[in-house]
ZARODREN-508810 format. One record per residue (C-alpha): residue in one letter; x, y, z. Coordinates in steps of 0.2 Angstrom, whole numbers. Layout:
N
 residuo    xx    yy    zz
       a     X     Y     Z
...
//
This chain:
435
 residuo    xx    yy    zz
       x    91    66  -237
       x    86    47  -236
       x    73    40  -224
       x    86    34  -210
       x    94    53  -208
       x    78    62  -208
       x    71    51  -194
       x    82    45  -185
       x    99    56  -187
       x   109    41  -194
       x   119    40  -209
       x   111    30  -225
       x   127    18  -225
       x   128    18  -204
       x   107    13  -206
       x   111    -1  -216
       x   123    -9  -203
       x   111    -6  -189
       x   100   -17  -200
       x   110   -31  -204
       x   117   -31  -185
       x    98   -35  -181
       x    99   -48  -167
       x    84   -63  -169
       x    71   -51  -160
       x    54   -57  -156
       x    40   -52  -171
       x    24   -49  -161
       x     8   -48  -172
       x    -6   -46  -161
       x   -20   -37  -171
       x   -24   -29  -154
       x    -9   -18  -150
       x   -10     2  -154
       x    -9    17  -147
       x   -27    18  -144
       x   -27     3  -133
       x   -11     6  -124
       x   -18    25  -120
       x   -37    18  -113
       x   -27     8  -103
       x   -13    19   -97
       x   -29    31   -94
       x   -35    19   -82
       x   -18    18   -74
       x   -17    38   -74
       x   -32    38   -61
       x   -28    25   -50
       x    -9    24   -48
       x    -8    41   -40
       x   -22    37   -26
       x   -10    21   -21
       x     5    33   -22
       x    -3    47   -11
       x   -12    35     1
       x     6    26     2
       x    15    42     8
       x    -1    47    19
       x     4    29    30
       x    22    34    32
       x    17    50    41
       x     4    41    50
       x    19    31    59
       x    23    48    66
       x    42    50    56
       x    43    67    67
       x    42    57    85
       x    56    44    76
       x    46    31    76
       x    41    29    58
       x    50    13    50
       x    60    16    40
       x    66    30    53
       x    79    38    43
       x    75    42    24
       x    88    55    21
       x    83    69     8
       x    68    58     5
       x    60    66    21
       x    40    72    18
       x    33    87    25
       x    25    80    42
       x    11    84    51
       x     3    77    67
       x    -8    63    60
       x   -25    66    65
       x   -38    56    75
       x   -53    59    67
       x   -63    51    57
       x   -59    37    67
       x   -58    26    51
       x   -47    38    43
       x   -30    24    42
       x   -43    10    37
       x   -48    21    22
       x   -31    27    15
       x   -21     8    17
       x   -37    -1    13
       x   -36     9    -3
       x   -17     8    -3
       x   -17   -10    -1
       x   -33   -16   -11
       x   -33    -2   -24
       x   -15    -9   -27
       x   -18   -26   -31
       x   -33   -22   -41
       x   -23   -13   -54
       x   -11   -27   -54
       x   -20   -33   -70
       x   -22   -18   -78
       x    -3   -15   -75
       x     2   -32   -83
       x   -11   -29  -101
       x    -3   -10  -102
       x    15   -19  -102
       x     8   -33  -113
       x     1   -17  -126
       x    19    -8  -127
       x    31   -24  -126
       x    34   -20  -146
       x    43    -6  -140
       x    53   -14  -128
       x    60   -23  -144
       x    61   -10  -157
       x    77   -10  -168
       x    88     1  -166
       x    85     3  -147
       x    90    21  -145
       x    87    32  -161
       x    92    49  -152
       x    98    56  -135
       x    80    62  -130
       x    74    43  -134
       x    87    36  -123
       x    82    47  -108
       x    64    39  -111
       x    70    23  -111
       x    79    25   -96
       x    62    32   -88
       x    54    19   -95
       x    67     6   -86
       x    66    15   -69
       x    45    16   -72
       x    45    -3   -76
       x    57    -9   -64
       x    52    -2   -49
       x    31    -4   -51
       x    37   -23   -52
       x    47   -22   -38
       x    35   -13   -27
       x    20   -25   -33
       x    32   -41   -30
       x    37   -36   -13
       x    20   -29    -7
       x    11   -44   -12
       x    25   -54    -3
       x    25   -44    13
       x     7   -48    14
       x    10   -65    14
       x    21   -61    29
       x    33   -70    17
       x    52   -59    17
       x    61   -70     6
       x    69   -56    -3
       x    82   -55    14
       x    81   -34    15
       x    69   -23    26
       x    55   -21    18
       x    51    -6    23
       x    64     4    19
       x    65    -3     4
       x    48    -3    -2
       x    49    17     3
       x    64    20    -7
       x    56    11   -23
       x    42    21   -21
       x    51    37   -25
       x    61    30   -40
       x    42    24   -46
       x    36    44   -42
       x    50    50   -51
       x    49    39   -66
       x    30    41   -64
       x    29    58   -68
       x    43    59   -81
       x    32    45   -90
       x    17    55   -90
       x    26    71   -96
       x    34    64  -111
       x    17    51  -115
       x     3    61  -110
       x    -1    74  -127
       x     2    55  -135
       x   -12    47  -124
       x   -24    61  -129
       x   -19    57  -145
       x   -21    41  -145
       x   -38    42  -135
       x   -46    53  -149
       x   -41    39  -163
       x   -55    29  -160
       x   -70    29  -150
       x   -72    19  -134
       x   -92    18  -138
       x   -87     9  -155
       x   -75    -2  -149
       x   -86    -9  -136
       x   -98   -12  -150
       x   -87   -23  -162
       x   -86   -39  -161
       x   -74   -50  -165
       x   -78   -53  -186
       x   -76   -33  -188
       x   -59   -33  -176
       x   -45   -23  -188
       x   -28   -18  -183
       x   -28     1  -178
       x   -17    12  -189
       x     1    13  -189
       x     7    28  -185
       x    25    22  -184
       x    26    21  -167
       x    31     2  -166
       x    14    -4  -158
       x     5    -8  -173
       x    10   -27  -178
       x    17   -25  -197
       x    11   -42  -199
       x    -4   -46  -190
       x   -10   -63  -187
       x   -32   -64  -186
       x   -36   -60  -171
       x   -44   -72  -159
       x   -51   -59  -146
       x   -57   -42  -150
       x   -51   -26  -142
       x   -71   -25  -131
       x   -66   -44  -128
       x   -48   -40  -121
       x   -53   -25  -111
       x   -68   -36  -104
       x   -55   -48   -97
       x   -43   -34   -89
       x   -59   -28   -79
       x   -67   -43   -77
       x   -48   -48   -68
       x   -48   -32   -57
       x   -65   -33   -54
       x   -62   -53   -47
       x   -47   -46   -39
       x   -56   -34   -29
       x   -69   -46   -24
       x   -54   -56   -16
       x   -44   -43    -6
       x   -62   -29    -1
       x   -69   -41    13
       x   -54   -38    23
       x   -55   -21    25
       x   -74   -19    24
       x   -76   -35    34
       x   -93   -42    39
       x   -99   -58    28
       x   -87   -54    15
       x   -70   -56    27
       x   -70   -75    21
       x   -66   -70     2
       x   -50   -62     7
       x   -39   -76    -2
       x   -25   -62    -7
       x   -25   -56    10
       x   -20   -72    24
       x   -12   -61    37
       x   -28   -54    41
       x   -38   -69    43
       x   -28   -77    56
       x   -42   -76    69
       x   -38   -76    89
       x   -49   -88    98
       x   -59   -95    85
       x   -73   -96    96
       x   -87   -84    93
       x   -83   -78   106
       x   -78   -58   112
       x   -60   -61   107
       x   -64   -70    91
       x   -58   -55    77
       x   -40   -55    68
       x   -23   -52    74
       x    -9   -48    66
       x     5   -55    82
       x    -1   -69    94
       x     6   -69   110
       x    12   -85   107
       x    25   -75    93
       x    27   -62   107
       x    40   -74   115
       x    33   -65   132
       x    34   -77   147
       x    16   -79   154
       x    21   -75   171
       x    24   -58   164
       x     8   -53   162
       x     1   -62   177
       x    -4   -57   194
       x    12   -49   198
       x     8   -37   181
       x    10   -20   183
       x     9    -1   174
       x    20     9   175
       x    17    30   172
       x    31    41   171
       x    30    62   166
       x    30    75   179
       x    31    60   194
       x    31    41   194
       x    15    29   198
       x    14    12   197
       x    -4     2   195
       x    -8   -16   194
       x   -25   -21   184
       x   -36   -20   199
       x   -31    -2   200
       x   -34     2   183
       x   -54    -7   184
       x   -55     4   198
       x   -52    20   187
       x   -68    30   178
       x   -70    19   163
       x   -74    23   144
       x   -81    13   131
       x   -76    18   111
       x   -82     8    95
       x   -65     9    85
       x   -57     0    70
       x   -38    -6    71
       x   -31    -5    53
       x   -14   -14    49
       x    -3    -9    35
       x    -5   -24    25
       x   -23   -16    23
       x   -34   -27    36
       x   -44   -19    47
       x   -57   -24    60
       x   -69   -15    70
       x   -72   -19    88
       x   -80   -10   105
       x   -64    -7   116
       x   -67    -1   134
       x   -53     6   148
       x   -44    21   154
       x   -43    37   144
       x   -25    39   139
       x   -28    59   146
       x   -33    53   163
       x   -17    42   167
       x    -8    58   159
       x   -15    69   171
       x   -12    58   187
       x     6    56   180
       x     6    76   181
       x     8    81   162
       x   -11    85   160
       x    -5    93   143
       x     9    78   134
       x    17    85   120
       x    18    67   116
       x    20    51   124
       x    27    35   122
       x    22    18   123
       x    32     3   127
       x    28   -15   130
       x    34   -31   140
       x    38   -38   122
       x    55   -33   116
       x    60   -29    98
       x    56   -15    85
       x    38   -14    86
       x    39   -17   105
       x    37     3   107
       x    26    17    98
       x    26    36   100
       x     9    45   100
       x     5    64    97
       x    -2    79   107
       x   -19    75    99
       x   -17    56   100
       x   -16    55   119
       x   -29    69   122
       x   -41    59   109
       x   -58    58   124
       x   -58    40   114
       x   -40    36   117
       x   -38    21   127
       x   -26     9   138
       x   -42    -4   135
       x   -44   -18   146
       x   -58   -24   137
       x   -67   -28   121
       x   -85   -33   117
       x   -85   -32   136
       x   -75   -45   142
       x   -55   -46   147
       x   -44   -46   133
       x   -37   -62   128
       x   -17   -64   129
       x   -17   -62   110
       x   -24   -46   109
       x   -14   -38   123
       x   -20   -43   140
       x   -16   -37   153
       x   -18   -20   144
       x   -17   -12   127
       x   -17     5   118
       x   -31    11   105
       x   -30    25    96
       x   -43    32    84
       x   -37    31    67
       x   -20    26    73
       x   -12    12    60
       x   -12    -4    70
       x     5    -8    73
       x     7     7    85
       x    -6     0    98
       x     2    -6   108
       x    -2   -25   115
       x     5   -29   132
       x     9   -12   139
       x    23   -11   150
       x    25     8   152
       x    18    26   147
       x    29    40   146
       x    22    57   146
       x    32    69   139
       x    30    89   141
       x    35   103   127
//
């Protein structure tokens, strides 16, 4: 049996045409490429890509999805097994999108040098030598396509940029499932290769050979290993330096904004977050995501004639002065937005559970939230635990004076651990709502 038929399944006279049909494919002979390299670096990828899948799912169920107020709020069979996000830690969200968001971009250029090790393959001739390596190709498409695609239009939401003319949301969630799916089909069919390829050499020895001693790893017929090498101008300990040195430098760009402090200025990746209100030094001088200038609220709305309305078991309606003259509480909280920013303030008002108890649900199955603003995020729906959270607030102040108009005056909800958006900024009305 020739060579074609007993490794491909092809005919010796049907090989020969696949031959001569050869389209003018790139030839890429980098000394670099291997299985060893392209499994150290998918090891790397196999630790951090599933933290930024499973912190991305954990922010969809802290929007709540079982209160139908998650965006995007209908996901089909794509629905996850809710539960009642919880308050405490209080930094809880600031962790899991801080890691979602930073963690991310960090691997951006470990993502890029593991497509850059296995781009051979992409051009291997014949494409599709059996059915069970077309399967892997198609895996491979969906696995490539759709980590691009989630990295493009993360990076691009962040910039508050939506060039791309669809929600975001609900497509960034349903990308996120074809990349689990592919995900885990990639790992299945690659991971007794990896181990493989991780035992060919020794990371120890690599790191110690410079670039006189680099050699081409052996070809194990897997199409990674250039036929015809060029010298190599970087070795292997040179190129792994520059993939960590470039997540190590991307890290050092995006960490200050959800750490904060002296390092907040460094957050080049991250502008949403360093649009500061005030810019004064003063109480009211920390991000904000939505000025009230982009609110489109008239002033007059939130002027004298402002008011709170409480609705539940019977109706009350307070003005501002009203609220002051309530038992108030003081809470050190973060707010943490889903394009990974977060900030960390002292907020002081009315417990949420006081104004639920005078509205005469002392026990809210949940509550909703709406404000004088008008549009999608205009409203939020809190939980059971949210609302009964002794640090759950309609704050009137932070670092002890009156909130600004840009961070919610007259009044605004804060919730421990509650993801940003759904504190509410220029609340209009509190709905309690019984079992």
């Amino acid at each position: 049996m020739s060579r074609s038929e007993q490794d491909y399944g092809f005919p010796a006279p049907l090989w020969r045409f696949i031959g001569r049909a050869r389209p003018p494919l790139p030839r890429w002979r980098s000394p670099l490429r291997g299985p060893w390299l392209t499994s150290v670096l998918g090891l790397a990828l196999l630790v951090g890509l599933p933290i930024v899948i499973i912190t991305g799912l954990l922010s969809y169920i802290a929007y709540g999805p079982q209160l139908g107020y998650a965006i995007p709020p209908d996901v089909g069979v794509l629905k996850l097994p809710v539960f009642d996000w919880p308050t405490r830690p209080v930094w809880l969200y600031r962790l899991t999108q801080g890691l979602h968001v930073g963690l991310g971009l960090v691997l951006v250029p470990i993502v890029l040098a593991k497509l850059w090790s296995v781009i051979p393959k992409l051009f291997a001739w014949p494409p599709v030598r059996s059915l069970a390596e077309a399967l892997e190709r198609v895996s491979l498409l969906l696995l490539v396509g759709s980590i691009l695609f989630q990295i493009v239009t993360g990076v691009l939401n962040i910039q508050y940029d939506y060039v791309f003319g669809f929600s975001f949301y609900a497509a960034h969630y349903t990308g996120a499932w074809i990349f689990i799916g592919a995900f885990v089909a990639h790992v299945a069919i690659k991971l007794p290769i990896m181990l493989r390829g991780l035992r060919s050499r020794s990371l120890r020895a690599e790191l110690r050979t410079p670039l006189a001693r680099t050699r081409p790893e052996h070809d194990d017929g897997n199409d990674l290993v250039a036929p015809d090498p060029v010298p190599p101008t970087l070795s292997r300990r040179g190129l792994l330096a520059v993939v960590g040195g470039g997540a190590l430098l991307v890290a050092a760009l995006v960490s200050g904004q959800s750490v904060g402090g002296v390092l907040r200025p460094t957050s080049f990746l991250l502008p949403r977050g360093r649009t500061i209100a005030g810019g004064d030094g003063g109480p009211n001088d920390f991000p904000v995501n939505r000025t009230f200038a982009a609110s489109g609220i008239d002033p007059a709305a939130t002027g004298d004639g402002w008011w709170l309305e409480l609705a539940g078991g019977r109706p009350v309606r307070l003005d501002r002065a009203a609220l002051a003259g309530m038992a108030q509480h003081t809470a050190v909280l973060p707010i943490a937005c889903v394009e990974g920013w977060s900030t960390v303030q002292t907020w002081s008002g009315v417990r949420l559970r006081d104004l639920a108890a005078l509205a005469g649900v002392p026990e809210p199955a949940a509550a909703l939230v709406r404000s004088i603003e008008q549009g999608p995020f205009a409203q939020a729906a809190l939980t059971s635990g949210q609302v009964l959270d002794p640090d759950s607030l309609l704050a009137l102040h932070v670092n002890g004076a009156d909130l600004s108009p840009d961070h919610g005056f007259p009044a605004r909800v804060i919730v421990p651990a509650l993801p940003g958006v759904h504190c509410t900024k220029w609340v209009r009305t509190i709905e309690f709502r019984s079992a």
